[in-house]
N, C-alpha and C positions, 0 to 999 in steps of 0.2 A: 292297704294290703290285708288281706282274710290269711288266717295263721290257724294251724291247727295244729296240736301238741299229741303225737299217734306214739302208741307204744306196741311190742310183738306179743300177738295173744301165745305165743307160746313163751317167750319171754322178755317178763316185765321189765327188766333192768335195759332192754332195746326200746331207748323213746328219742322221739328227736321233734322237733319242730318241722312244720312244713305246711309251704305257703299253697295257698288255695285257691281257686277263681271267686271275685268278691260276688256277694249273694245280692240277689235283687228279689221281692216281693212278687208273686204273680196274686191274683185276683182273691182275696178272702187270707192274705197274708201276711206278716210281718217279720223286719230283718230288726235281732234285738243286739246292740254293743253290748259285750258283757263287760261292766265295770270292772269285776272283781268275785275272786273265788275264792273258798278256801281251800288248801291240802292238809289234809290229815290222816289215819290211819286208817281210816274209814275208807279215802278214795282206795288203799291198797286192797282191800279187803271187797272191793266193786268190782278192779281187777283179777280176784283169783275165782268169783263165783262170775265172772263174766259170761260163760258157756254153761252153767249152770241154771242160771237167776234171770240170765237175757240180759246182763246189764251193757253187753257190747252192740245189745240193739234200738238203744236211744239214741244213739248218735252213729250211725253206720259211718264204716272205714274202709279203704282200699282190703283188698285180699289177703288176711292173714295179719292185717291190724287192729287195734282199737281203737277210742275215744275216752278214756275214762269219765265217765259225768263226775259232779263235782257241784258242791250247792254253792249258790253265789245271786250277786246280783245285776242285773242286765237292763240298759235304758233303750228303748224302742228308738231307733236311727230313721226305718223308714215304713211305712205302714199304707200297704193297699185295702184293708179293712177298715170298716166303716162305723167301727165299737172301739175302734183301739187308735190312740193318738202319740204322733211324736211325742217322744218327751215322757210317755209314761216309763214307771220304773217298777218292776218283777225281781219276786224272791223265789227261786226254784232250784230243778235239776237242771242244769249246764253242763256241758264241753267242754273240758279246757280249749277252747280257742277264745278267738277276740270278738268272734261274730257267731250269728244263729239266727235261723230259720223257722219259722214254726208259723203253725195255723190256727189262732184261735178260736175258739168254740165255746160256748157255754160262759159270753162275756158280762161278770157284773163288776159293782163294787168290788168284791171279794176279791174278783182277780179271773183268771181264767184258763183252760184247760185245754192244751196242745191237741189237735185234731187232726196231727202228721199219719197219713194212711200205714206208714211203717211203724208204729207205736201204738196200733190201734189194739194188739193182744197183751199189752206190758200191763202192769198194775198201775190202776186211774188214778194212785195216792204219787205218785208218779211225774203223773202227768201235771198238775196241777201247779200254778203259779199265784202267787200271793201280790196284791197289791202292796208296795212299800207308803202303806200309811198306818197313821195311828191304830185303826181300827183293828190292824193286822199285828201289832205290838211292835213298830217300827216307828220308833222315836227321831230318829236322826242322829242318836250319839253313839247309839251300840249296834250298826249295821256291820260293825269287824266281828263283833262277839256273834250276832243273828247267824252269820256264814258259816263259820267255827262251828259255834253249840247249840243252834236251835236244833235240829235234826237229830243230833246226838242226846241233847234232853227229852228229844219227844222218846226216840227211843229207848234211853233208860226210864221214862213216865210210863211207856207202857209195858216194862219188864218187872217195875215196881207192883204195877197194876198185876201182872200177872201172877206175880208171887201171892199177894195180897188176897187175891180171889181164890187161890187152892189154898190159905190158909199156910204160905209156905212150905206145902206137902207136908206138915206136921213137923219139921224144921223149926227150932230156933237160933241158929247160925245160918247166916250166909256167908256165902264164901266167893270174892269176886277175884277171877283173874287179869292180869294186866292192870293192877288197879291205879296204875297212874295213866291210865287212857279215860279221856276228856269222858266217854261213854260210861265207863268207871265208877269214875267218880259221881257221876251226875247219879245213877243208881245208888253210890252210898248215901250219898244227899239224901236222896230219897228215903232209903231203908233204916237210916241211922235215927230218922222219926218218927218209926213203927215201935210202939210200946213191947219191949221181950224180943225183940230180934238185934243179935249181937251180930254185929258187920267185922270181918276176917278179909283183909286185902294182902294179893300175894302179889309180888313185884318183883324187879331185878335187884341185887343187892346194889348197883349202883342208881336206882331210882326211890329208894326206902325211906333216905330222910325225907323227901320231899312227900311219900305220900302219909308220911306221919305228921307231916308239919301242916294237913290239911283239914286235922282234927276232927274229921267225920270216921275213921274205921276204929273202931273198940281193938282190935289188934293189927298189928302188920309184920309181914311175915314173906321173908327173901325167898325166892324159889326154892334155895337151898335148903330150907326149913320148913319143907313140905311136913314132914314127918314131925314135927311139931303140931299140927294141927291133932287137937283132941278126938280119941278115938268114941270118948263118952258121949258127946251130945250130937243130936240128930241135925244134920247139915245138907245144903242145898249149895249148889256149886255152878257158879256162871263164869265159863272159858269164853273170855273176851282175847285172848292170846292165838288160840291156832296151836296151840304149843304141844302134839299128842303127850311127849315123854312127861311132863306137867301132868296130862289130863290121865295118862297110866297111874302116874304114882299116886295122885288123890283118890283115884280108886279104887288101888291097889293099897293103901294106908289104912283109906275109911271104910271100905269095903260094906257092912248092910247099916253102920250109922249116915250113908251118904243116901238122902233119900229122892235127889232127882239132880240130872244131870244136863246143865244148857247151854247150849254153844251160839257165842254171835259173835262176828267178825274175825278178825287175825291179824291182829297187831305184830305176831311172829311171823309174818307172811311165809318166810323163807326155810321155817322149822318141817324137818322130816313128818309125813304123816302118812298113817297105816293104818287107813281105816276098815280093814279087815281084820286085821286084831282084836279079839275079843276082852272084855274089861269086865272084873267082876262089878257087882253093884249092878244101880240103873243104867237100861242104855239112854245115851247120852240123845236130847233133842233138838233139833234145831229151830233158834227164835229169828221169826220172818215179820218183819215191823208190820209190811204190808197189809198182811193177814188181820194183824191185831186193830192197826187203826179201823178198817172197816167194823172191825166187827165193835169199837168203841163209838164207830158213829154213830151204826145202827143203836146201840145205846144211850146217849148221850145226843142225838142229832147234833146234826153240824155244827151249828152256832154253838154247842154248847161244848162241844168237843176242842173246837175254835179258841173259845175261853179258858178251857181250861189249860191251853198249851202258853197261852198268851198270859194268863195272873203265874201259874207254875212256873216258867221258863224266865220271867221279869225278876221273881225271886231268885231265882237259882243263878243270872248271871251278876244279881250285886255281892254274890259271896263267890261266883268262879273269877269276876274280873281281878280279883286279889290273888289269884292263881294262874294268869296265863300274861305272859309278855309275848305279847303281836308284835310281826315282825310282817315284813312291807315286802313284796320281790316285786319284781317288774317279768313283765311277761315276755320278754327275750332273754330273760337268763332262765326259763321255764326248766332247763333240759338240767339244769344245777341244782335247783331248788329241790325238783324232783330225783334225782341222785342221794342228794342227803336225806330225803324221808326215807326211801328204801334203806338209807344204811341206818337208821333213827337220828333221833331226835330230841332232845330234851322234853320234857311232862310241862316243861313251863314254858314253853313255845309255843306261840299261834301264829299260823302262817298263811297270810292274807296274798294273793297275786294280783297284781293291779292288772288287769289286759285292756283295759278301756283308754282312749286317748284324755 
């Protein structure tokens, strides 16, 4: 039975399961099982730029629903293409469902690139599916960690990278919010081994100990303790939260020692925002991963871009696996699983959905 997990693009908290007609292959295509997904605050934050970002246009839904994609990995069931074999297995963008549809294009070792006529204006970093072999830095022991943090390390890799290359905007503080989100952290990792840049992580005061006990942020500091943050040194600030009333007061605190302002994702999904509100200091910019890998490709060419996510991300998951307790759901209690992310969730939770038989 074909299962698909739809949510209401007008609201999130309206998701249900619901069965599908099962998929069959036509000519130049393949139906892939999805093993397994992750959820994390990421897929929420997929949800809220949905209409924005096109991200409700990888996976089309009935009128006035979604798909949330969701990275995970999926073994080929049945294959009318003539490059692509049962049995093979893909690390990509996924659906929460059990099954998927897609048309290969541009098949090598590497892996290969959805050529669905409805995905053909999305971003091609997107598109893209990874072979689950070594070459791809897929071992067989850490395919729960790959789902989880690859994606989120590549993106804190190239925020670090970003920072790095304006010279931190003349910054020496960074300032991370949400800083017990997996994306977070992966960025302190990063930053905390940049020679004179001191890492500042703001959190809930019921998530504190834990992002102190991760010993990468030189300070940590509770929402509530905005106004502790030093007015004297020159600071740069990444709203990983969504959280405006957060992003007013850092501005409104730090006012001309805040020297660039960067927004990615919304861990606070559900937090009021007023984005017509003017904020002293910089206006705030928005970090779009998409944008940045291409333009690291073109630097770095593929293979080498490839590597670098593969030697970086290898190191960063033997010091995260000591920081996250995976936890297992089965894809008929989807509609549960997904209820408790909306309401949160513990910083030491990773949450793997088996959908695969």
């Amino acid at each position: 039975m074909s299962q698909n997990f739809v949510v209401s693009r007008a609201d999130l908290r309206d998701a249900k399961l619901a069965s599908a007609t099962p998929l069959e292959p036509a000519a130049g295509e393949v139906v892939l099982e999805i093993e397994r997904f992750a959820l994390t605050a990421n897929n929420i934050s997929y949800g809220m730029a949905g209409d924005m970002l096109g991200y409700w246009s990888f996976f089309p839904a009935d009128e006035g629903l979604g798909r949330i994609p969701a990275w995970g990995i999926a073994r080929v069931t049945k294959s009318a293409h003539a490059d692509v074999k049962v049995g093979d297995k893909f690390f990509g963008y996924v659906p929460m469902s059990n099954e998927v549809l897609m048309t290969p294009v541009d098949v090598s070792a590497r892996g290969f690139s959805d050529g669905a006529a409805h995905r053909a204006q999305l971003p091609a970093i997107y598109q893209e599916y990874l072979a689950v072999t070594p070459a791809n830095g897929f071992d067989g022991k850490t395919d729960d960690l790959q789902c989880i943090l690859r994606i989120l390390f590549v993106t804190s890799m190239h925020m670090d990278d970003h920072f790095a290359a304006n010279d931190f905007f003349g910054a020496s503080t960074l300032i991370i919010g949400s800083a017990s989100s997996k994306t977070g952290y992966g960025l302190a990792y990063l930053a905390s081994k940049r020679p004179g840049i001191k890492v500042v992580g703001l959190t809930s005061s019921s998530n504190k100990a834990f992002v102190e006990g991760l010993g990468i942020y030189d300070t940590v500091l509770a929402y509530d303790e905005v106004e502790k943050l030093s007015q004297n040194e020159a600071s740069v600030y990444v709203d990983m939260s969504g959280n405006r009333d957060v992003l007013t007061r850092i501005h409104t605190h730090l006012g001309d020692a805040l020297k660039n302002s960067t927004g990615v994702g919304a861990t606070h999904w559900d937090a009021p925002r007023d984005d017509a509100a003017e904020l002293p200091g910089p206006t705030p910019d928005f970090f779009f991963v998409p944008t940045h890998m291409v333009e690291h490709r073109e630097r770095d060419g593929l293979a080498g871009h490839d590597a670098r996510i593969v030697e970086g991300s290898s190191a960063f998951y033997g010091a995260a696996k000591n920081w996250i307790d995976i936890q297992t759901h089965a894809f008929a209690d989807m509609s549960d699983t997904y209820a408790s992310l909306l309401k949160g969730v513990s910083p030491k939770d990773g949450h793997i959905v088996v959908a695969g038989s």
